[in-house]
C-alpha positions as CSV (number, residue, x, y, z in Angstrom):
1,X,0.0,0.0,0.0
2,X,2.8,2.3,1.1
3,X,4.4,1.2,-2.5
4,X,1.3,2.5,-4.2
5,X,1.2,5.5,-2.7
6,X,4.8,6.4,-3.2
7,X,4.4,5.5,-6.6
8,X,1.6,7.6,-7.1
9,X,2.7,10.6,-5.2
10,X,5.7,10.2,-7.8
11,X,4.2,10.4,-10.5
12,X,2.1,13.3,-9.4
13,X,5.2,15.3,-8.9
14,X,6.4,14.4,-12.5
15,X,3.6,15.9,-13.8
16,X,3.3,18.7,-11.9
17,X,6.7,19.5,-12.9
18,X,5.8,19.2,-16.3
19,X,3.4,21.4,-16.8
20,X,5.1,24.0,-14.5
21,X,8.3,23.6,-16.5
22,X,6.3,23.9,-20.2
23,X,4.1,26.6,-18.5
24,X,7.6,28.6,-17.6
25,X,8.5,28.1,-21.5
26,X,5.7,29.3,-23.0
27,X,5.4,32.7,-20.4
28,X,8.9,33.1,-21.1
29,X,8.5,33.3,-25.4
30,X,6.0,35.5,-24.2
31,X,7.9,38.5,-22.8
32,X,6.8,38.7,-19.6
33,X,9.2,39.4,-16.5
34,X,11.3,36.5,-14.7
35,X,10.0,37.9,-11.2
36,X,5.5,37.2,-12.5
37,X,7.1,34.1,-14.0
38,X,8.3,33.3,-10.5
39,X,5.3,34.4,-8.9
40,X,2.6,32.7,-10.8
41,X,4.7,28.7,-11.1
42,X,4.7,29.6,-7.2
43,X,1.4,30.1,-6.6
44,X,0.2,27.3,-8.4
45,X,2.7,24.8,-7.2
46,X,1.1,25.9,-3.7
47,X,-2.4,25.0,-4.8
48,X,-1.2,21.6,-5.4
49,X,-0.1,21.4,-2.0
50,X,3.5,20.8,-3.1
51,X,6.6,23.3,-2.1
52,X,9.0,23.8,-5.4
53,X,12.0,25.4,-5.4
54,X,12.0,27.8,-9.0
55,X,14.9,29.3,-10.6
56,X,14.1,31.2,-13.6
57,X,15.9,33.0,-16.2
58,X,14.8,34.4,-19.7
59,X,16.7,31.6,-21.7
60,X,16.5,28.9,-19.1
61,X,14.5,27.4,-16.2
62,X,14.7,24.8,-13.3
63,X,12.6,23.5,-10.7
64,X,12.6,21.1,-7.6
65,X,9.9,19.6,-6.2
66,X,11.0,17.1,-3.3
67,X,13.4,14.9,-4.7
68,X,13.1,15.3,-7.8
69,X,15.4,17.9,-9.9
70,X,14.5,19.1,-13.7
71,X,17.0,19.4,-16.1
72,X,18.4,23.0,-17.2
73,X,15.7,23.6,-19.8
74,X,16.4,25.8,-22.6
75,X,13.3,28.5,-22.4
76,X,13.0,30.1,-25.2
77,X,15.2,31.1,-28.3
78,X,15.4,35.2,-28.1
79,X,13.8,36.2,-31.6
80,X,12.3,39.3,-32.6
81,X,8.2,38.8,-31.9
82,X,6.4,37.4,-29.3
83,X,3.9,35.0,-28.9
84,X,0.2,36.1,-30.8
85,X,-1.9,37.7,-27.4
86,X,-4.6,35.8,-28.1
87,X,-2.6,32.7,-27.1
88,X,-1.3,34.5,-24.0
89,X,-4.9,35.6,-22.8
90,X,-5.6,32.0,-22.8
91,X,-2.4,30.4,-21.2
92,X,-3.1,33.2,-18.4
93,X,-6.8,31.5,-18.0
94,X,-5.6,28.4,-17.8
95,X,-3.1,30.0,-15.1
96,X,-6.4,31.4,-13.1
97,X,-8.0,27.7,-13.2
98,X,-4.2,25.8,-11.7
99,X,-4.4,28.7,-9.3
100,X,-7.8,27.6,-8.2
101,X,-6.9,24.1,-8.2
102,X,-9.5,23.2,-10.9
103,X,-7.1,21.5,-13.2
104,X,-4.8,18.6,-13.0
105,X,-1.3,19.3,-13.7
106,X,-2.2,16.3,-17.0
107,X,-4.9,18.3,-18.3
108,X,-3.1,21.5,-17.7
109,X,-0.4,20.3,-19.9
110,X,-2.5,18.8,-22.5
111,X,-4.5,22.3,-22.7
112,X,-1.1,24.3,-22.5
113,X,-0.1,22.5,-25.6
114,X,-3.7,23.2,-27.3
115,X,-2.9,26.7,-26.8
116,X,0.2,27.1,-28.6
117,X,-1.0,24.9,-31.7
118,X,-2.9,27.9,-32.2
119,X,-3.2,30.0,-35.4
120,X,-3.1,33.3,-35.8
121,X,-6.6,34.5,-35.5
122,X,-6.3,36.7,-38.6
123,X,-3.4,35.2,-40.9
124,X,-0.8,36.4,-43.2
125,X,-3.9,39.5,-44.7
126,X,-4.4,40.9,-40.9
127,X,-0.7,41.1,-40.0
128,X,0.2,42.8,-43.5
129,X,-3.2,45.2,-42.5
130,X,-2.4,45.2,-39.3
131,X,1.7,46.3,-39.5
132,X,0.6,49.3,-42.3
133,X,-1.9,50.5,-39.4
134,X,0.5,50.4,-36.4
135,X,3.2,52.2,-38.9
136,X,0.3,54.7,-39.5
137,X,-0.6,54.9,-35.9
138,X,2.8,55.7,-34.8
139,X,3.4,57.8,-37.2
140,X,0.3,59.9,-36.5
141,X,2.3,60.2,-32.5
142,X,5.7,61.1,-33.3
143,X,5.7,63.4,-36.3
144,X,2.2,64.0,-38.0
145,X,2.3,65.1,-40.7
146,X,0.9,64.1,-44.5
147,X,4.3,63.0,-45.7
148,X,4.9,61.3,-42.8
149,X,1.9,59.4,-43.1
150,X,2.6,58.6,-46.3
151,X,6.0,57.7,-45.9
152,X,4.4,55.4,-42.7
153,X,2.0,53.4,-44.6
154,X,4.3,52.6,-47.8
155,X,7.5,51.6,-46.0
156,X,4.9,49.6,-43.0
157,X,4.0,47.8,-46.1
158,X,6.8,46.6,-47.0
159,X,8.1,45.2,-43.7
160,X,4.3,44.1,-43.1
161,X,5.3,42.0,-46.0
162,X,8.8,41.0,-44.9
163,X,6.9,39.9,-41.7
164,X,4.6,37.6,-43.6
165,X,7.1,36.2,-45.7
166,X,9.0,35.3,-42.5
167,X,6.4,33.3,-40.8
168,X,7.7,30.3,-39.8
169,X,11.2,30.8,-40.5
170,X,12.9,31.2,-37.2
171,X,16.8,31.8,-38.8
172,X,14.9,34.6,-40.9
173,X,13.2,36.0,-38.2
174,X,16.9,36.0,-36.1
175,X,18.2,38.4,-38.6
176,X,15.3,40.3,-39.9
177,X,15.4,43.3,-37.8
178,X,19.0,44.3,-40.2
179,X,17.2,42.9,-43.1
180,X,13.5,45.1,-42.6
181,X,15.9,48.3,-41.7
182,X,18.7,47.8,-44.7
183,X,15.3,47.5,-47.0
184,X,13.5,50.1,-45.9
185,X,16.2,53.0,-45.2
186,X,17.8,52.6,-48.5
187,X,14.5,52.9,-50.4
188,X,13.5,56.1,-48.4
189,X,17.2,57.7,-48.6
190,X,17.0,56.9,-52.5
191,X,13.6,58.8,-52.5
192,X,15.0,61.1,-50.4
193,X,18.6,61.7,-53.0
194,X,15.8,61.8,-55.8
195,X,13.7,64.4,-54.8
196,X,11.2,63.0,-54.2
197,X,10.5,63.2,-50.9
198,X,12.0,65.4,-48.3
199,X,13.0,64.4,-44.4
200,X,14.5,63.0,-41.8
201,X,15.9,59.7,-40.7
202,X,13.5,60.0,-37.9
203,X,11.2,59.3,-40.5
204,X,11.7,55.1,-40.6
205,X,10.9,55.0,-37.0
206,X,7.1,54.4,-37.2
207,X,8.0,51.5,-40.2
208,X,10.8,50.2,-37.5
209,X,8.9,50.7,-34.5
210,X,8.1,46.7,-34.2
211,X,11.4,45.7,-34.0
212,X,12.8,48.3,-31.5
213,X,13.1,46.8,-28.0
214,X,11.8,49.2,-26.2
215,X,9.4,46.7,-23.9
216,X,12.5,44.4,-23.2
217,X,15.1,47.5,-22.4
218,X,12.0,48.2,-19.6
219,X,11.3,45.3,-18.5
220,X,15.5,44.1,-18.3
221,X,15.5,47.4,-15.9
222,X,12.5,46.5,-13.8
223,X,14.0,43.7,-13.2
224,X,16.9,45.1,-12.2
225,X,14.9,46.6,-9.8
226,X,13.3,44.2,-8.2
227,X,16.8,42.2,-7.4
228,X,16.7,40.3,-10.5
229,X,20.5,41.0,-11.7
230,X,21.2,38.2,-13.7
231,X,17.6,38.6,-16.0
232,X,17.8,42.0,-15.9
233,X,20.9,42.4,-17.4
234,X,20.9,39.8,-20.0
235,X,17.6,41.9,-21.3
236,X,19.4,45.1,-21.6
237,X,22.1,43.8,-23.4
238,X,19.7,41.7,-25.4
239,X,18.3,45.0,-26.4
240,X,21.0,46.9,-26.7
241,X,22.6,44.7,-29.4
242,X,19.0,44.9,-31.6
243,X,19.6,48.7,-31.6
244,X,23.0,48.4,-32.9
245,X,22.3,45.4,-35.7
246,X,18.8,48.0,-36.7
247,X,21.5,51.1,-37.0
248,X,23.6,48.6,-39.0
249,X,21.4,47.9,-41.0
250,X,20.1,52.1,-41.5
251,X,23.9,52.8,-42.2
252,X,24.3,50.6,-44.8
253,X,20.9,51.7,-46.4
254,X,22.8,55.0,-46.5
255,X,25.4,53.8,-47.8
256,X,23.9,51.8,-50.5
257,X,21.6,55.2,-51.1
258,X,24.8,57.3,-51.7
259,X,23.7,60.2,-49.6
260,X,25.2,62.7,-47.3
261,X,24.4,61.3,-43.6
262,X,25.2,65.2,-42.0
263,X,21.7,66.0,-43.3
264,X,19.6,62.6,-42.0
265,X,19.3,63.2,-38.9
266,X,17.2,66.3,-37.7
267,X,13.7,65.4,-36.8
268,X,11.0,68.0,-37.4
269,X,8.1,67.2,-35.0
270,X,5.6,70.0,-36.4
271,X,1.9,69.1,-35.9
272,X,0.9,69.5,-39.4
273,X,-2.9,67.6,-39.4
274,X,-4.2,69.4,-36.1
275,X,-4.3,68.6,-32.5
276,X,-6.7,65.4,-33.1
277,X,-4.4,63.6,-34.5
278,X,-2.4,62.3,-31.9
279,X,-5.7,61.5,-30.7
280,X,-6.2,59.1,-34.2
281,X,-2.8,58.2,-33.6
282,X,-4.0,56.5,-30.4
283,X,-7.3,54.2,-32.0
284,X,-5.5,53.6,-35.5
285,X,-2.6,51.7,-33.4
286,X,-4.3,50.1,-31.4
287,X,-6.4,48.6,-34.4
288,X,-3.3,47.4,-36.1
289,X,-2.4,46.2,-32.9
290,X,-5.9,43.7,-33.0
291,X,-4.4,42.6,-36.2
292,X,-0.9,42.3,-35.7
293,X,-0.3,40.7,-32.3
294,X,-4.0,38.6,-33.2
295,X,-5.9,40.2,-29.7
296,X,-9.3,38.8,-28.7
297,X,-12.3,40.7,-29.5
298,X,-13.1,40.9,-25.4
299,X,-9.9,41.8,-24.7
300,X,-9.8,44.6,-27.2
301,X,-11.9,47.5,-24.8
302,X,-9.4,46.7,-22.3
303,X,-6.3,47.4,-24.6
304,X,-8.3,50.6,-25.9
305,X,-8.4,51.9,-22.9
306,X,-5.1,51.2,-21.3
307,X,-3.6,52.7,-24.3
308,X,-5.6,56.1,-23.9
309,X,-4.9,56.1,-20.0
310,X,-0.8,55.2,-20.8
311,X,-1.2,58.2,-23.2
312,X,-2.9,60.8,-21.6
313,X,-1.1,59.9,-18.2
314,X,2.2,60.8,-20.2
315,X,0.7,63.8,-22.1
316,X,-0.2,65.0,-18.3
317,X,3.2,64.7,-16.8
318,X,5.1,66.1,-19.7
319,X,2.3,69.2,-19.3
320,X,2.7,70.2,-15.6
321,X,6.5,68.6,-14.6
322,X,8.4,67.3,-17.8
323,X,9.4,64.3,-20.3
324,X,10.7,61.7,-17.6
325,X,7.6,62.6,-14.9
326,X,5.4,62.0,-18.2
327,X,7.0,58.7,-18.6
328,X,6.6,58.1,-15.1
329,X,2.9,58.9,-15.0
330,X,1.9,56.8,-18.0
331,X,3.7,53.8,-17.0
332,X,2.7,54.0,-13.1
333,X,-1.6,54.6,-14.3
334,X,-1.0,51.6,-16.9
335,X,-0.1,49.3,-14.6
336,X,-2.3,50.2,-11.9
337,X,-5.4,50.4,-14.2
338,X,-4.1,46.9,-16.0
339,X,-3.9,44.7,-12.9
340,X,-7.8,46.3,-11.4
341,X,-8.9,45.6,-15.1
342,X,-7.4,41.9,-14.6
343,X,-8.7,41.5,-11.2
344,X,-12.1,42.7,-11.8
345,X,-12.4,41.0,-15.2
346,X,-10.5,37.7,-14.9
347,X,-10.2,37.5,-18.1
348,X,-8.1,40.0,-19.7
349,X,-4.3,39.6,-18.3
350,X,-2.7,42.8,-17.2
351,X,0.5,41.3,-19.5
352,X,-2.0,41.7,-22.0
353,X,-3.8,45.0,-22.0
354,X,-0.5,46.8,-20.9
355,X,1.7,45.1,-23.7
356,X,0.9,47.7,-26.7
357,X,1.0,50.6,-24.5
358,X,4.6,50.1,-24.3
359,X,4.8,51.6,-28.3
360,X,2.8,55.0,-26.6
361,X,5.9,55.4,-24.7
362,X,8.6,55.4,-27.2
363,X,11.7,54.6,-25.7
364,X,13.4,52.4,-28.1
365,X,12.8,54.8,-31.0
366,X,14.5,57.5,-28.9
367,X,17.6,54.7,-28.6
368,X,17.8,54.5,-32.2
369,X,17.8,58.0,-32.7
370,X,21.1,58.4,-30.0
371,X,23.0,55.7,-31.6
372,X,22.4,57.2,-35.0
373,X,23.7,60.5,-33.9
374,X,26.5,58.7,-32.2
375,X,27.5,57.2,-35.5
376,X,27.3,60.4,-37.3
377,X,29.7,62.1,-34.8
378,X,27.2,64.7,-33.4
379,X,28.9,62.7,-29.9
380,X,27.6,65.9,-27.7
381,X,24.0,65.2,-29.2
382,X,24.1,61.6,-28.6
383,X,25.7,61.5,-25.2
384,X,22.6,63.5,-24.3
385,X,20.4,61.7,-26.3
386,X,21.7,58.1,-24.5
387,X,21.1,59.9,-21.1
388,X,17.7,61.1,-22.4
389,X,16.8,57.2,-23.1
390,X,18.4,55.9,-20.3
391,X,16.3,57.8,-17.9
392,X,13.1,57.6,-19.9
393,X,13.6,53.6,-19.5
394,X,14.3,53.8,-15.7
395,X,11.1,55.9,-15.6
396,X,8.6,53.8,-16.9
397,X,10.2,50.8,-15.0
398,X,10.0,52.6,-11.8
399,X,6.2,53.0,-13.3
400,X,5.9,49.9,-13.4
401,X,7.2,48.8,-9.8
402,X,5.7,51.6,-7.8
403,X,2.4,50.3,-9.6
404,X,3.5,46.5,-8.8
405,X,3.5,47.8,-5.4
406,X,0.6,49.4,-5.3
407,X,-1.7,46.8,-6.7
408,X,-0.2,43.9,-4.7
409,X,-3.1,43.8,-2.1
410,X,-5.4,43.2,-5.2
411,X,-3.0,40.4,-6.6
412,X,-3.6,38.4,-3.0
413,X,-7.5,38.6,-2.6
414,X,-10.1,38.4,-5.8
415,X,-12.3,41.5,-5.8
416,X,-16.1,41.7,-6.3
């Protein structure tokens, strides 16, 4: 009898370990923080009545329950993208029912791998739709104007369709930040050397946007932190090195475009539509954002309105103190409002709803912009463009803990 129940306690743990190991993978591909990673394997290992010792990493994950010891698994293969948010919402409700105990670690497994079988909910059309509205969208916020609009959708097309066309192929997809910004630059220099358009470098940055790491460079410095040295600073370098092979691949587009650099990289950010458009800016992202990232159509209000509240908490603080306290502010009320929305809703994750609100903020595009003043020997410029950056990141990441704090109450008790 003893045998039996050795045996079957045994194989309980197995599976447990399973599923919380494959759970860890798939959170990790998604983006999300080492230290919620932690926290959520933790708290369901405790509704199974079973203590765990969890080490987690962004490329690698352990875990020990009793006796038993997994193997260093590899968590996920850094590659630009994450996983499509529909999948997420529903690996986080899966989360809500291991939480509650109302699933077997088996069946947990079995629906975990469901889940990331998974299609895109809108295929290769939505994404190319979907990428030309976010470049749009973006455009619309940083510098909106009719040129830039124009210059917005056409180039978003094009990497729209180098997105496509890389579905699937995960060597492409390693490389195809250099490729998307080699591609696009030298076409919009060329146009540029022709005539037949007139502007900036600071142009590309709406077409780029996608691939600037802004969400990791904040989340590798939140995690900082919060303790997490190791995670934190494997993120920021991450990032750092997808800013430099993006500017590689903008310098040779120069290159290749035979024009003078001294005159690329002076941004004019002149309102030429009118004061509603940052406004459109706001609803035309986040519509290419449905498309692109494949959101659910319940989660969508949620994202809506995180958006608006990240954007006019920023628009606020730049108003009354100044850039960083704007970054602050938008950061600290999307995190707050993200995880009531996810306690009061249970079904839309905060991970989820506060995701895209990270492209409202801007900081990798203001990265870009340093380094590419760095290269061009304005070194004064980009010195204080890198400090600019560097603070704007710390800003929303202190956001982003403050609001952590803040909301943990709510995180420990389910509120009616």
């Amino acid at each position: 009898m003893e045998n039996n129940e050795l045996r079957e306690n045994e194989t309980s743990q197995n599976g447990l370990m399973e599923f919380l190991t494959e759970l860890g993978k798939a959170l990790t591909a998604s983006g999300i923080s080492v230290v919620d990673i932690t926290s959520i394997l933790e708290k369901i290992a405790i509704a199974y009545k079973t203590k765990t010792e969890i080490l987690v990493f962004p490329t690698m994950i352990m875990i020990k329950i009793g006796e038993h010891e997994s193997a260093p698994l590899n968590a996920a293969n850094q590659k630009p993208g994450l996983l499509p948010l529909n999948q997420v919402s529903e690996i986080y409700e899966l989360i809500y029912k291991a939480e509650a105990g109302e699933i077997s670690p088996i069946e947990g497994k079995k629906c975990l791998r469901r889940i990331l079988l998974e299609k895109h909910q809108f295929g290769s059309i939505g994404i190319l739709i979907g990428y030309i509205l976010f470049s749009v969208g973006i455009g619309l916020l940083l510098q909106p104007t009719p040129e830039q609009l124009l210059v917005s959708g056409a180039l978003g097309t094009i990497v729209g369709l180098l997105l496509v066309l890389s579905r699937g192929r995960t060597r492409f997809l390693l490389i195809l930040p250099v490729i998307a910004a080699l591609i696009v630059s030298s076409i919009f220099l060329y146009s540029i050397k022709i005539g037949l358009i007139t502007g900036s470098v600071a142009m590309l940055l709406p077409a780029l946007a996608y691939f600037l790491p802004g969400a990791t460079l904040t989340t590798g410095m939140f995690e900082l932190a919060y303790g997490e040295i190791i995670s934190g600073a494997s993120r920021v370098i991450y990032g750092a090195a997808i800013l430099f092979l993006m500017l590689f691949g903008v310098l040779v587009g120069i290159q290749i475009a035979g024009i003078a650099p001294e005159t690329l990289f002076v941004a004019n950010t002149v309102n030429g539509l009118g004061w509603w458009a940052p406004y459109l800016g706001v609803i035309t992202f986040a519509l290419g954002m449905y498309l692109l990232m494949s959101i659910r159509n319940k989660d969508m209000p949620w994202v809506i309105l995180i958006l608006y509240i990240a954007f006019f908490g920023q628009q606020l603080g730049n108003h009354f103190v100044g850039g960083f306290f704007g970054a602050f502010t938008g950061s600290l009320l999307m995190a707050i409002s993200g995880t009531i929305i996810e306690r009061r809703d249970h079904k839309t994750p905060s991970f989820v709803s506060i995701m895209p609100a990270f492209w409202i903020l801007v900081p990798g595009s203001l990265g870009f912009m340093s380094l590419a003043t760095f290269v061009n020997q304005h070194y004064f410029a980009a010195l204080s463009d890198a400090t600019v950056v560097a603070m704007t990141i710390v800003a929303i990441s202190l956001g982003l803990l403050i609001g952590a704090v803040i909301t943990e109450p709510l995180k420990e008790r389910e509120i009616i």
